[in-house]
MIDOSE-1310 file (N, C-alpha, C; in nm, 2 decimals, decimal comma, always signed):
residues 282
xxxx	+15,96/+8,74/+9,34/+15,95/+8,88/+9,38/+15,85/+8,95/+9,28; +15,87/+8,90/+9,17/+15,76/+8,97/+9,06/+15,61/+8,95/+9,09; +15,58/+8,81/+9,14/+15,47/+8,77/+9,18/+15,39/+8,83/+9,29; +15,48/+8,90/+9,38/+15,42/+8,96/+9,50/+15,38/+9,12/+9,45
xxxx	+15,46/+9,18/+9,38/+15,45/+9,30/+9,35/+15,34/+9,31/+9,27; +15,32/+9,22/+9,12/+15,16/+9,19/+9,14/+15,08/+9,19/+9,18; +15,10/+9,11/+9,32/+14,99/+9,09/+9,36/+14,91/+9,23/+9,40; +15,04/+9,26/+9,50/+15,00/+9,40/+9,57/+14,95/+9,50/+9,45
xxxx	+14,97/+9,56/+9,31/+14,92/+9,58/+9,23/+14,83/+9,55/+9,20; +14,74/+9,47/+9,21/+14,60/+9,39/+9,14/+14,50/+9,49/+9,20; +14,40/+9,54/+9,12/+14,30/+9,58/+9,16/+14,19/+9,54/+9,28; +14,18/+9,60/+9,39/+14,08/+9,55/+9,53/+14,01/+9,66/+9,54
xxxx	+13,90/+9,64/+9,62/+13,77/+9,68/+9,65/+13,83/+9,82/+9,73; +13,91/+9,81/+9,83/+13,99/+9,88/+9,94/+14,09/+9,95/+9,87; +14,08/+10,08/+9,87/+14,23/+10,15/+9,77/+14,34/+10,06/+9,84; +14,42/+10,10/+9,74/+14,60/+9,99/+9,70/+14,63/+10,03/+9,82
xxxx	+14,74/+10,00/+9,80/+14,85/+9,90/+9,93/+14,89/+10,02/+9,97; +14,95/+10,11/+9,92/+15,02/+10,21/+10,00/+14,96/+10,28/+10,08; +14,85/+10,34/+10,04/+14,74/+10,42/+10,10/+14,69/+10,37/+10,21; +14,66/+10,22/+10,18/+14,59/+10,13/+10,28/+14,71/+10,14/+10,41
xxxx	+14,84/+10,11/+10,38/+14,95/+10,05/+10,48/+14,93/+10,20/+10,54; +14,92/+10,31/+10,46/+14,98/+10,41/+10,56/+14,85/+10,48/+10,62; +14,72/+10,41/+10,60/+14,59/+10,47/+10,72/+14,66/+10,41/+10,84; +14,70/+10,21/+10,82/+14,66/+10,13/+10,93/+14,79/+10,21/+11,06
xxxx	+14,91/+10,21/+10,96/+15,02/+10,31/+11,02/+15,00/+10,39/+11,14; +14,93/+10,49/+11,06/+14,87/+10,63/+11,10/+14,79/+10,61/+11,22; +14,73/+10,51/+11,22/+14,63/+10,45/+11,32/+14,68/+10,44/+11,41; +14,74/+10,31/+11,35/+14,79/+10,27/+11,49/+14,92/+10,30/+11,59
xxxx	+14,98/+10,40/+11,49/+15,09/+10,53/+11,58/+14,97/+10,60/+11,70; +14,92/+10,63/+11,58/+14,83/+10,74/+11,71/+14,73/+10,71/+11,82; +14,70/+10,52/+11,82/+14,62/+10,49/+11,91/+14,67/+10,39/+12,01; +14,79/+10,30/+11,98/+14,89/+10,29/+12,07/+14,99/+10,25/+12,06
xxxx	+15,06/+10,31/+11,95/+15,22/+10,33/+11,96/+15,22/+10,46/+12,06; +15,24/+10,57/+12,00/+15,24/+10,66/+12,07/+15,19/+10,68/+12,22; +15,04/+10,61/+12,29/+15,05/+10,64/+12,44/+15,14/+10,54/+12,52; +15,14/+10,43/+12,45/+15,27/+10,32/+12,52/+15,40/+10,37/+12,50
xxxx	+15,41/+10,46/+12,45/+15,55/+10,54/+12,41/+15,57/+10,64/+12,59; +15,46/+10,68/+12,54/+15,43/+10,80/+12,64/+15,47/+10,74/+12,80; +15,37/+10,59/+12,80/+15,43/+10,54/+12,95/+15,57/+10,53/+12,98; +15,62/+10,46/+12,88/+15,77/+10,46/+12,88/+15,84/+10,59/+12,88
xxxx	+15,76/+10,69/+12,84/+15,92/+10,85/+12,86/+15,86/+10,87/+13,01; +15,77/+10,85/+13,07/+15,73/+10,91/+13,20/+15,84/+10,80/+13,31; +15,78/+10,66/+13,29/+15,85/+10,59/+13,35/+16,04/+10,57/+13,36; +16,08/+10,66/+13,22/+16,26/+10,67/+13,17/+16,26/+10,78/+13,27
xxxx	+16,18/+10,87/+13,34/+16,22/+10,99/+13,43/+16,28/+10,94/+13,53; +16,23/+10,82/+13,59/+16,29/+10,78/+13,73/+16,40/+10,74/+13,69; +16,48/+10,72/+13,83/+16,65/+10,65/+13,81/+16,62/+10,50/+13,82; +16,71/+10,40/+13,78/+16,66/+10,26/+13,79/+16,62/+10,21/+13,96
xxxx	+16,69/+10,32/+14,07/+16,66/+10,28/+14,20/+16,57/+10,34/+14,22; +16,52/+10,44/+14,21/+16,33/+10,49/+14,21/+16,29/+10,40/+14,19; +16,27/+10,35/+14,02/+16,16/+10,23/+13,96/+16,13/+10,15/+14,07; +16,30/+10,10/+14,07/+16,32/+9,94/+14,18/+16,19/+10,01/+14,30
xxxx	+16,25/+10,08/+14,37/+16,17/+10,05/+14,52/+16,07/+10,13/+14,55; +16,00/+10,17/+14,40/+15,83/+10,22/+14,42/+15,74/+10,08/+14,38; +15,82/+9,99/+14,23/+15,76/+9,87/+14,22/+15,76/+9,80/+14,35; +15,84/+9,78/+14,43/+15,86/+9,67/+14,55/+15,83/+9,75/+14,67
xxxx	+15,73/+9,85/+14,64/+15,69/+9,86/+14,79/+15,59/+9,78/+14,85; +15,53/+9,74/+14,96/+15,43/+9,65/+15,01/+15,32/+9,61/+14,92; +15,29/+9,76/+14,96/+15,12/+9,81/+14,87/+15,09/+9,79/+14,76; +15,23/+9,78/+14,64/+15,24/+9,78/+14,51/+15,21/+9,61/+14,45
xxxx	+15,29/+9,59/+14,58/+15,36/+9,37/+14,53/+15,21/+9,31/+14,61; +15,16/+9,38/+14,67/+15,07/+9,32/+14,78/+14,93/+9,35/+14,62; +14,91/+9,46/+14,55/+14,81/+9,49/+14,45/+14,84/+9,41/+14,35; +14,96/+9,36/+14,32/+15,01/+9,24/+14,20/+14,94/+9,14/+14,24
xxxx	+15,02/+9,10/+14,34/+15,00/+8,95/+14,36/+14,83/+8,94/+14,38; +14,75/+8,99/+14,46/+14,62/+9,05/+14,40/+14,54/+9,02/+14,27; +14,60/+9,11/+14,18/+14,53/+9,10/+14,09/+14,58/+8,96/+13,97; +14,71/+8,95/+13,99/+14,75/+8,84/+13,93/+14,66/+8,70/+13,96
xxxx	+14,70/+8,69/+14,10/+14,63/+8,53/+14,17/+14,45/+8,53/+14,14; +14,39/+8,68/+14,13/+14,26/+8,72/+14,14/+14,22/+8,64/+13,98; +14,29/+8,72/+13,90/+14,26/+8,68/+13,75/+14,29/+8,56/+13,69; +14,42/+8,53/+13,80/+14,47/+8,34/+13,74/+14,33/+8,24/+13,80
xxxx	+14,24/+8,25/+13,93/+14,18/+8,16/+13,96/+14,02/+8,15/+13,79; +14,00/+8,36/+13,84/+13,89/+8,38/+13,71/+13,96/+8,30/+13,62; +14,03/+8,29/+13,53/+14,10/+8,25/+13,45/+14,07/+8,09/+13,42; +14,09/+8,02/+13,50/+14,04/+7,86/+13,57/+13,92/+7,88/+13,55
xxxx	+13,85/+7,92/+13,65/+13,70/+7,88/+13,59/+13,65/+7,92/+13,50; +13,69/+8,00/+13,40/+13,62/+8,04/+13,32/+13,66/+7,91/+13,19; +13,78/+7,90/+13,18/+13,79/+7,80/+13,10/+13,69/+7,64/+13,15; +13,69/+7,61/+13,26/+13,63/+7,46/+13,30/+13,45/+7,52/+13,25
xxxx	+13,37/+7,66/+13,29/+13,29/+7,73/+13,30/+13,25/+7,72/+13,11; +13,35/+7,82/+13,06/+13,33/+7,83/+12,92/+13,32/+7,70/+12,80; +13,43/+7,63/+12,85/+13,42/+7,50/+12,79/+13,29/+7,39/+12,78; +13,22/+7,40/+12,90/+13,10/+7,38/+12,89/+12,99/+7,38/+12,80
xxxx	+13,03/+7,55/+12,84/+12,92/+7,70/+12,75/+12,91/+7,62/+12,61; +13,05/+7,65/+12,60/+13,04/+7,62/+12,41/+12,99/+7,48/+12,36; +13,06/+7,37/+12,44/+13,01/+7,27/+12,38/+12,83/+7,26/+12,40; +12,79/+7,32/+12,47/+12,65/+7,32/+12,50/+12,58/+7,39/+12,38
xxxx	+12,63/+7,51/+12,34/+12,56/+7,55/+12,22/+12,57/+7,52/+12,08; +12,74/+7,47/+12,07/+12,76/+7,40/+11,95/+12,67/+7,27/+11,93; +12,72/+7,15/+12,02/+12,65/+7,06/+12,03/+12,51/+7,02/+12,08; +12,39/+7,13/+12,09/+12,29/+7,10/+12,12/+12,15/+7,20/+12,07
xxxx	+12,03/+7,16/+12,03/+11,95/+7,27/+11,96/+11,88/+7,24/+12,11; +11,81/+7,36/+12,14/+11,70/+7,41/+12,27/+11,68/+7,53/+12,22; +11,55/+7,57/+12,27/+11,48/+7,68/+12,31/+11,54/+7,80/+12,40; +11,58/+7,92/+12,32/+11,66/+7,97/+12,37/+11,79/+8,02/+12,32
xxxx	+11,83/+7,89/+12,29/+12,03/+7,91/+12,26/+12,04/+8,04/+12,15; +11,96/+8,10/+12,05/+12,01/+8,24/+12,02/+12,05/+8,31/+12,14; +11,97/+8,29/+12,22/+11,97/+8,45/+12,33/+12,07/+8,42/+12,41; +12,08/+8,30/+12,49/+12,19/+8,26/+12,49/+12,33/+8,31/+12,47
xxxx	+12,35/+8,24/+12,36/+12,46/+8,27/+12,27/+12,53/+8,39/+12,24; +12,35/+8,50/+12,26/+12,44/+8,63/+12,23/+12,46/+8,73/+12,34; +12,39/+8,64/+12,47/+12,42/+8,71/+12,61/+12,56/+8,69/+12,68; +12,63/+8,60/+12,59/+12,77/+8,54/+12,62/+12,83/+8,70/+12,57
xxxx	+12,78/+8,78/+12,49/+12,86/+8,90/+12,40/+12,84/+9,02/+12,50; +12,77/+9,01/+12,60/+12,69/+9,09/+12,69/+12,81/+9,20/+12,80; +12,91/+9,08/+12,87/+13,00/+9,16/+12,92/+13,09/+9,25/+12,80; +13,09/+9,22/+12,70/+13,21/+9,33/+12,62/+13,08/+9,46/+12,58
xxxx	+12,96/+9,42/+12,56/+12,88/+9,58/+12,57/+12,84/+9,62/+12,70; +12,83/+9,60/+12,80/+12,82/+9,64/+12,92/+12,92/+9,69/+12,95; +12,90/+9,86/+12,98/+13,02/+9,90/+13,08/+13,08/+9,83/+13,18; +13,18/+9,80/+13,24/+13,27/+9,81/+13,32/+13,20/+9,82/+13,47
xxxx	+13,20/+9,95/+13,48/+13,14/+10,01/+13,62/+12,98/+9,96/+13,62; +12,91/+9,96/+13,52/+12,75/+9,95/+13,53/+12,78/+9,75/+13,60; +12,85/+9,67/+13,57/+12,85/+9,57/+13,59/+12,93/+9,55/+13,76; +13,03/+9,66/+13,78/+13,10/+9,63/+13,91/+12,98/+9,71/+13,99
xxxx	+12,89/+9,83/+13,95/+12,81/+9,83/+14,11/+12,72/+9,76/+14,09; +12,64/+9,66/+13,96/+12,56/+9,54/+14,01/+12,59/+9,44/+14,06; +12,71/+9,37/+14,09/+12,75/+9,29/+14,11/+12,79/+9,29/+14,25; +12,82/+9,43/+14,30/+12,82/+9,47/+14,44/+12,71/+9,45/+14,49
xxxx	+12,64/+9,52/+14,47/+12,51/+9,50/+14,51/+12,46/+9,39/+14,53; +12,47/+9,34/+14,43/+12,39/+9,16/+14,43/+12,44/+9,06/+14,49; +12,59/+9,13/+14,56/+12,67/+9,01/+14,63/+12,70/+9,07/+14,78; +12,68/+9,18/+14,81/+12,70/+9,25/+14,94/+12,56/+9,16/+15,02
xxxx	+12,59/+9,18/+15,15/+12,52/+9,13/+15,26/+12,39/+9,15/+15,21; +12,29/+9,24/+15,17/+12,19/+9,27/+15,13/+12,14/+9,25/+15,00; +12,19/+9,15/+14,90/+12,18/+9,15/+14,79/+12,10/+8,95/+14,85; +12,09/+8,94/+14,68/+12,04/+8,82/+14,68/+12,14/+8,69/+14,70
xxxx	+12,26/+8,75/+14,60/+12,35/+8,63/+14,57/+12,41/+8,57/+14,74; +12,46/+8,77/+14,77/+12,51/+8,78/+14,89/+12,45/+8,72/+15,00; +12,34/+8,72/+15,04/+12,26/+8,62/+15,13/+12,25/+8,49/+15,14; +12,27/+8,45/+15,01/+12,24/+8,32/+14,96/+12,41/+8,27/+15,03
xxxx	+12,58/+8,33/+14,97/+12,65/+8,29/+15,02/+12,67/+8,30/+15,18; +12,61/+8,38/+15,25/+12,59/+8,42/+15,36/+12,61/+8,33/+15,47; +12,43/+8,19/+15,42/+12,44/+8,15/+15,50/+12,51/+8,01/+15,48; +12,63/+8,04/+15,39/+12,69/+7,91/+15,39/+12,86/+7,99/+15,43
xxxx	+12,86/+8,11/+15,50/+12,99/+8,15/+15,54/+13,07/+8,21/+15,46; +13,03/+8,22/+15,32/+13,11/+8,25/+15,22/+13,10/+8,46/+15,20; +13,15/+8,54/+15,22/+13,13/+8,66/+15,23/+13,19/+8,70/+15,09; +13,13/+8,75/+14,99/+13,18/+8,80/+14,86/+13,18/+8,92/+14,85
xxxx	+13,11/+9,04/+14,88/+13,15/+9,20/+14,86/+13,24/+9,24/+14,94; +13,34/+9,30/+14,88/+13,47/+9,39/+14,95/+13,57/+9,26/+15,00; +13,55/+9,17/+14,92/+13,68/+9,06/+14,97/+13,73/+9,04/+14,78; +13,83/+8,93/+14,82/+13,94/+8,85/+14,68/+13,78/+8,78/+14,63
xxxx	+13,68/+8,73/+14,69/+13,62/+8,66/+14,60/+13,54/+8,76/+14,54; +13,46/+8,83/+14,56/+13,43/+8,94/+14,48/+13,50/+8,96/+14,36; +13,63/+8,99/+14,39/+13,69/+9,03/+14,26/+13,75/+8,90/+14,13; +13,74/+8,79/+14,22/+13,73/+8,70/+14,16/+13,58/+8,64/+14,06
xxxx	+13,48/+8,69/+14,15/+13,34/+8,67/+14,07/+13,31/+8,78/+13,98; +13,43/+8,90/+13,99/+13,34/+9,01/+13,87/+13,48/+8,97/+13,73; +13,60/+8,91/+13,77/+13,66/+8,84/+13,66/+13,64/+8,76/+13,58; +13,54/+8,66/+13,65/+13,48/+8,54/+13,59/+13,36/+8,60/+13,49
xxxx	+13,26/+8,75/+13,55/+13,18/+8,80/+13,43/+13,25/+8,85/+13,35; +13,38/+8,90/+13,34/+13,45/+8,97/+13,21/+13,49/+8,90/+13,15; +13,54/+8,77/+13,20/+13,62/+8,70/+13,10/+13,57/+8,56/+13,02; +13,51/+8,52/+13,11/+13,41/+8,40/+13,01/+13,38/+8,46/+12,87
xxxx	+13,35/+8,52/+12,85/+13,35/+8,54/+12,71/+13,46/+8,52/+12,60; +13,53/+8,55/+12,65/+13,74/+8,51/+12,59/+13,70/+8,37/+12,58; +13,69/+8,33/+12,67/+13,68/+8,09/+12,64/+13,60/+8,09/+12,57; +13,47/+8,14/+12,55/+13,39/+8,10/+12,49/+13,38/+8,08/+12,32
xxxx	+13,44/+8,23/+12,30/+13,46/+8,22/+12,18/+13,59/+8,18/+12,15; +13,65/+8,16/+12,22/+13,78/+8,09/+12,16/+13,76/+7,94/+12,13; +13,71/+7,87/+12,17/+13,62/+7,74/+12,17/+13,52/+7,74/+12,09; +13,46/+7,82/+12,05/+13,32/+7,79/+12,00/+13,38/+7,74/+11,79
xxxx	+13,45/+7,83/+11,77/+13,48/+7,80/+11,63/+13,54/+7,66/+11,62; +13,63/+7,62/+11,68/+13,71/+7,49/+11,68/+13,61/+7,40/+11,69; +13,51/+7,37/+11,78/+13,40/+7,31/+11,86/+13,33/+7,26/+11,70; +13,30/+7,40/+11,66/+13,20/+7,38/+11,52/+13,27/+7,31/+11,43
xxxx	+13,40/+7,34/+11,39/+13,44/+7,23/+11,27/+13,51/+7,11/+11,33; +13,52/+7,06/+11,41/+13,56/+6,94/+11,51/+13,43/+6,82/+11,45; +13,49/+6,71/+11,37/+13,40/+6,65/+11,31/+13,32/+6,55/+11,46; +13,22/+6,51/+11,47/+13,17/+6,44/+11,58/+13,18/+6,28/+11,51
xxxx	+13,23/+6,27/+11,43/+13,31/+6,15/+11,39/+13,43/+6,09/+11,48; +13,48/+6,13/+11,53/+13,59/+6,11/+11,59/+13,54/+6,05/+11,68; +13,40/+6,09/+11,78/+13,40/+6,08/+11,90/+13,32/+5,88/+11,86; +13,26/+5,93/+11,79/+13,15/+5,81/+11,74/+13,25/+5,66/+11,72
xxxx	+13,40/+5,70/+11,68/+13,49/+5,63/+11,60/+13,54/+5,55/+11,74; +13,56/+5,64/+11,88/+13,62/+5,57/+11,99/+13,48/+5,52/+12,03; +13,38/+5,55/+12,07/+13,28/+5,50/+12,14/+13,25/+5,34/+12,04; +13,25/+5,35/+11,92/+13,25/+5,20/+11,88/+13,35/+5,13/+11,90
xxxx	+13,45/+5,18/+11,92/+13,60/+5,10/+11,97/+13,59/+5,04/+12,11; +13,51/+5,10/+12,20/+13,48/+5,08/+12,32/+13,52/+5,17/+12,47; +13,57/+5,24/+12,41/+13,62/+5,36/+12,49/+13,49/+5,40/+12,55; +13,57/+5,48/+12,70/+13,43/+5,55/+12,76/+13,41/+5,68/+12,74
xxxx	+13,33/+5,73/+12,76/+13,36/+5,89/+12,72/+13,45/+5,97/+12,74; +13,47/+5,96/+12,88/+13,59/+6,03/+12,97/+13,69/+6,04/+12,86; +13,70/+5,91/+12,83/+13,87/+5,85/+12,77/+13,87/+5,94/+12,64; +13,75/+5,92/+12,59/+13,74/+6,00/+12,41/+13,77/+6,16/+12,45
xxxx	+13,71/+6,19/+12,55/+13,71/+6,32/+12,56/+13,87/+6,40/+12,64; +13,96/+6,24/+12,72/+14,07/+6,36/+12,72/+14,14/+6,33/+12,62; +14,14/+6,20/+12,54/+14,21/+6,14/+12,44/+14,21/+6,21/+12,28; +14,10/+6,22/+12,24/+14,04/+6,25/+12,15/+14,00/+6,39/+12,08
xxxx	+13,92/+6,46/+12,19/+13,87/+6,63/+12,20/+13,97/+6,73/+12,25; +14,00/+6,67/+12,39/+14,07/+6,75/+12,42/+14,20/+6,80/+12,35; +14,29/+6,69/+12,27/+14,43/+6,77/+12,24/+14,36/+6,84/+12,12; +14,28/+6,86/+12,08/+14,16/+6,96/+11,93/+14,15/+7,08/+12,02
xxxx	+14,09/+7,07/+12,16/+14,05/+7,17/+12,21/+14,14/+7,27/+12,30; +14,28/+7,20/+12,29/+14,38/+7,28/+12,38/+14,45/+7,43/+12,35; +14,47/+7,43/+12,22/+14,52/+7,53/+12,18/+14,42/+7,64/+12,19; +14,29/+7,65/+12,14/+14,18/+7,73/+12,17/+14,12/+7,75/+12,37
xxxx	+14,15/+7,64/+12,41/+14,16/+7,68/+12,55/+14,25/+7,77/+12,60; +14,37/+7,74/+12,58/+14,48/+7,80/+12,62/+14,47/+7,96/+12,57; +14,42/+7,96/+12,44/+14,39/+8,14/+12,39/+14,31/+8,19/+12,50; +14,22/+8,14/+12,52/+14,10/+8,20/+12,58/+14,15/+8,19/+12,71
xxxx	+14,23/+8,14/+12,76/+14,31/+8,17/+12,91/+14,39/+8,25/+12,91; +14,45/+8,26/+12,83/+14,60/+8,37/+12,84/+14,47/+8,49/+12,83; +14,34/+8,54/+12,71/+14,28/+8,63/+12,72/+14,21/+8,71/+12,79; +14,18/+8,60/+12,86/+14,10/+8,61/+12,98/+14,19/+8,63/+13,12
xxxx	+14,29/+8,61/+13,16/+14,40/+8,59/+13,24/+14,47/+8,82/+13,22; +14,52/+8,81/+13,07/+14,49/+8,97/+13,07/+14,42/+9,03/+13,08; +14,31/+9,01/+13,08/+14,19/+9,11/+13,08/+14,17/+9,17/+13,22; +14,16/+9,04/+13,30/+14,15/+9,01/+13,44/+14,25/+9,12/+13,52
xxxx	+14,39/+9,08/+13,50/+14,51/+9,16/+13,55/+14,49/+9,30/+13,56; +14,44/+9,35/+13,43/+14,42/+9,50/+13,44/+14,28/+9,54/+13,45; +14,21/+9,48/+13,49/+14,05/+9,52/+13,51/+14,05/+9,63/+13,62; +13,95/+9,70/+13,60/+13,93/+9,80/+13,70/+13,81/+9,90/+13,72
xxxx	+13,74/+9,88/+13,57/+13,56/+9,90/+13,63/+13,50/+9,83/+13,69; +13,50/+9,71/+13,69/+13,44/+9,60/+13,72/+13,43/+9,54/+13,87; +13,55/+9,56/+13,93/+13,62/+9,53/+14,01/+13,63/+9,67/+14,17; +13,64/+9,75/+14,09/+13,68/+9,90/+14,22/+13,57/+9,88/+14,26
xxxx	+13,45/+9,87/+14,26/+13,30/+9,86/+14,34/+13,31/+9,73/+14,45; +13,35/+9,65/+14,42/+13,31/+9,54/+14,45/+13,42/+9,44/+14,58; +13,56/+9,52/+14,53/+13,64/+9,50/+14,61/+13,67/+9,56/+14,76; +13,61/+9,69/+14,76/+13,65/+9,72/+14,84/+13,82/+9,81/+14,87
xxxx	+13,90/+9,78/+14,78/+14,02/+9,87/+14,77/+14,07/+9,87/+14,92; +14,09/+9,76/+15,03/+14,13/+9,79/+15,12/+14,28/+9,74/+15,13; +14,40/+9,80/+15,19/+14,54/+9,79/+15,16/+14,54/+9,66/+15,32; +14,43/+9,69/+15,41/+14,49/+9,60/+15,51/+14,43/+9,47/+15,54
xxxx	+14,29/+9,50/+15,40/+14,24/+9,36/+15,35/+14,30/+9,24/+15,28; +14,40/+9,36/+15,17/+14,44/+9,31/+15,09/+14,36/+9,30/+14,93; +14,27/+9,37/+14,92/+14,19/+9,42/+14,83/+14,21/+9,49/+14,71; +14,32/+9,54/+14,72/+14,38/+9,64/+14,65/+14,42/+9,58/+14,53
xxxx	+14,36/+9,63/+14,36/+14,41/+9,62/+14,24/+14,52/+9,68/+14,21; +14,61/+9,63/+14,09/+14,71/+9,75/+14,07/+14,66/+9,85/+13,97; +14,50/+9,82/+13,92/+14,46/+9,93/+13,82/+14,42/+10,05/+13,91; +14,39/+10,03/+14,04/+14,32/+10,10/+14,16/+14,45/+10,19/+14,23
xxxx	+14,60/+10,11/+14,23/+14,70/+10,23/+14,30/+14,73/+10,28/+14,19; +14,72/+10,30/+14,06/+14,78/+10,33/+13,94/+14,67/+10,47/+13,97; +14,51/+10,46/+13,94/+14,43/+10,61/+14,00/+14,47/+10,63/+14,11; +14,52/+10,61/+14,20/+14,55/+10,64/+14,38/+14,69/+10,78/+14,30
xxxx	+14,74/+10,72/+14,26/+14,87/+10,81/+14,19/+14,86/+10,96/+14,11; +14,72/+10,92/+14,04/+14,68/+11,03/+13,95/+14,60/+11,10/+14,05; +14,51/+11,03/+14,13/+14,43/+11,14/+14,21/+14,44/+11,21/+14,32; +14,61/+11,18/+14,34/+14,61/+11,21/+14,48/+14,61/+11,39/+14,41
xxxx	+14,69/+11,45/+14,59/+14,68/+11,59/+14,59/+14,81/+11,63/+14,52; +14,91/+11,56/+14,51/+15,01/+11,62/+14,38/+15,03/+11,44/+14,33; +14,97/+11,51/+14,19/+15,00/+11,41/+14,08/+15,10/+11,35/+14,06; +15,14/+11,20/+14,08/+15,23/+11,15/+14,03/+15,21/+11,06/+13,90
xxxx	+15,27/+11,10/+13,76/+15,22/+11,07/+13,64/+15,37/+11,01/+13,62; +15,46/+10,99/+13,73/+15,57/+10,87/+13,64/+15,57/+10,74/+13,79; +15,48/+10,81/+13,89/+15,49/+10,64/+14,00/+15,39/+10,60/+13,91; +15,28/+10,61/+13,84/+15,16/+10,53/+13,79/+15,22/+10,51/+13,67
xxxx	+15,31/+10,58/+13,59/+15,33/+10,53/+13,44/+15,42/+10,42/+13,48; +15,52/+10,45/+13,58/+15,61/+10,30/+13,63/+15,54/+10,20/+13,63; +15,42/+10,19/+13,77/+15,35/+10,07/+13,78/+15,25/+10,01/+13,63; +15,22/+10,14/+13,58/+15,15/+10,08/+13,48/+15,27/+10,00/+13,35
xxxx	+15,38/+10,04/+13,34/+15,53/+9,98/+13,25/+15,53/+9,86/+13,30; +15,48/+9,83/+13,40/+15,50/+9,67/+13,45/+15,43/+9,59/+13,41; +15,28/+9,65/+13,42/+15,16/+9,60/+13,40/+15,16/+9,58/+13,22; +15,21/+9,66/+13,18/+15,21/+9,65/+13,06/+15,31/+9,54/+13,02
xxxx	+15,42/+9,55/+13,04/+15,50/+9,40/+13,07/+15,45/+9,29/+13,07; +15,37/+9,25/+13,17/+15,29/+9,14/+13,22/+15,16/+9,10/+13,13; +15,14/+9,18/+13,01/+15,02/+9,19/+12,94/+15,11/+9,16/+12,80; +15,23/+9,21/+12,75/+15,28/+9,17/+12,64/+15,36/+9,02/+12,66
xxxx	+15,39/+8,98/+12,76/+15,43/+8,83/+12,81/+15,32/+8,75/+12,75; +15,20/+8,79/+12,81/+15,10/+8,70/+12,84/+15,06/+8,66/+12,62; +15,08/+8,82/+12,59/+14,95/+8,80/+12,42/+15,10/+8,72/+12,38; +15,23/+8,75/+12,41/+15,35/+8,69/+12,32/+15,36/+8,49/+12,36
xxxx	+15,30/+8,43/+12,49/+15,23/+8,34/+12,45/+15,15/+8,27/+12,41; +14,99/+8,34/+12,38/+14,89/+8,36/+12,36/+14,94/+8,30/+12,15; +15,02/+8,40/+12,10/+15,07/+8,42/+11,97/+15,14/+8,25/+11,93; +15,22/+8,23/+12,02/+15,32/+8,11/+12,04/+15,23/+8,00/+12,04
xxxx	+15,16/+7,99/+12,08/+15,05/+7,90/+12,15/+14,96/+7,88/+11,97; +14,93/+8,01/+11,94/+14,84/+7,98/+11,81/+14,94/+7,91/+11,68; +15,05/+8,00/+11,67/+15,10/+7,94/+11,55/+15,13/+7,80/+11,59; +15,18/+7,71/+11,69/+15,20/+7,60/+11,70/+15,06/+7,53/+11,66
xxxx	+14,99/+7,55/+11,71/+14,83/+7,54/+11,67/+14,79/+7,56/+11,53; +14,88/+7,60/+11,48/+14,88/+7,66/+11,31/+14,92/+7,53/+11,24; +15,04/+7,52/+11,35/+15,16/+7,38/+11,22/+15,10/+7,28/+11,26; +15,05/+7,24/+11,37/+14,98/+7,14/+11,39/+14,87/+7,08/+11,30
xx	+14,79/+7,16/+11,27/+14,67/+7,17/+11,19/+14,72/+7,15/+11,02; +14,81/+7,21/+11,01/+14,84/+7,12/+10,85/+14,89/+7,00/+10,88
């Protein structure tokens, strides 16, 4: 006990402990304790049978399943996609790989919206991409694949760097150790890399998998928002709520209590996933 009180005592760069505890406090009451609080007193207005059967209306389960199955596929490729990525820049020098490397950082400074109407664009009938899938039958603006190809730009970045650090101290000894053994690559690589590389996959999935779920600049251009398409996000009836002609600020805080649900499930894996990955590694 004396040891710790010490410690916290010792002189640091960053004023002491108390001061310090009670900015990060302060902080983070006011940036999101308190609006997650806020969903919750809007969403405690309804009676438990409101909640029940505004969640479980068509339009609502129909925007879930949506954006869930939308962000679980992004989710998949972006890990087979990202896994790639990384080993490619870790393990290889070329011409290029700075820019590369830092155009992977590109969707987190890119707006949202600036990326969902290029992406419309570029994939609607008159775009390039969109032409190109055209004449192979494949239609991407205002459908699930749309919103699945603007998931895949937001979230690759989550695998990428979730991988990339592991990637770099991952001795290439190992691999060298089964290849003189006689193993074939394949074998080194699910035998060998892969259980190194799972825990860091798995982050950058669960990451990328939330990001996905609640996206909604990216995505409102490109989908189309149609209820009889099936197009419909749940970050899209969550604004349908706020913008209609009388505001409902506890059916959107409801839906969004769910959503938020569905996002602390996902990081309280994401958490589970690392520490095991913690004890493993000693």
């Amino acid at each position: 006990m004396k040891k710790r009180q010490r410690r916290t005592r010792r002189a640091t760069v960053i004023p002491g402990f108390g001061l310090t505890l009670g900015i990060v406090v302060a902080m983070l009451s006011l940036l999101i304790l308190i609006p997650l609080a806020s969903i919750l007193a809007y969403s405690f207005r309804m009676s438990p049978g409101e909640f029940w059967e505004l969640v479980t209306r068509p339009n609502v389960l129909q925007a879930f399943a949506t954006s869930i199955g939308c962000a679980l596929v992004a989710a998949v490729v972006n890990c087979v996609f990202g896994l790639i990525l990384a080993w490619i820049l870790v393990r290889y020098d070329f011409f290029g790989k700075r820019l590369i490397d830092a155009m992977i950082e590109l969707p987190f400074a890119l707006p949202t919206a600036v990326a969902g109407i290029t992406l419309s664009r570029m994939y609607s009938d008159q775009g390039v991409m969109g032409k190109f899938l055209g004449r192979l039958g494949i239609e991407a603006s205002y459908t699930k694949v749309g919103i699945v190809i603007a998931l895949i730009f937001v979230g690759i970045p989550f695998v990428v760097r979730a991988i990339q650090p592991v990637l770099e101290k991952l001795p290439q000894e190992y691999e060298e150790a089964g290849m003189m053994l006689g193993a074939s690559p394949f074998y080194v690589f699910r035998r060998v890399l892969l259980p190194e590389l799972m825990p860091p996959l798995l982050t950058g999935f669960g990451l990328a998998l939330a990001r996905g779920i609640g996206e909604y600049g990216s995505v409102i251009y490109i989908s189309g928002n149609s209820e009889r398409e099936g197009t419909q996000v749940v970050s899209y009836v969550i604004m349908q709520k706020l913008n209609s002609g009388s505001v409902d600020y506890e059916g959107a805080a409801a839906i969004a209590l769910v959503l938020l649900l569905i996002s602390f499930f996902l990081l309280f894996l994401i958490t589970v996933n690392q520490i095991a990955a913690g004890r493993r590694a000693k």
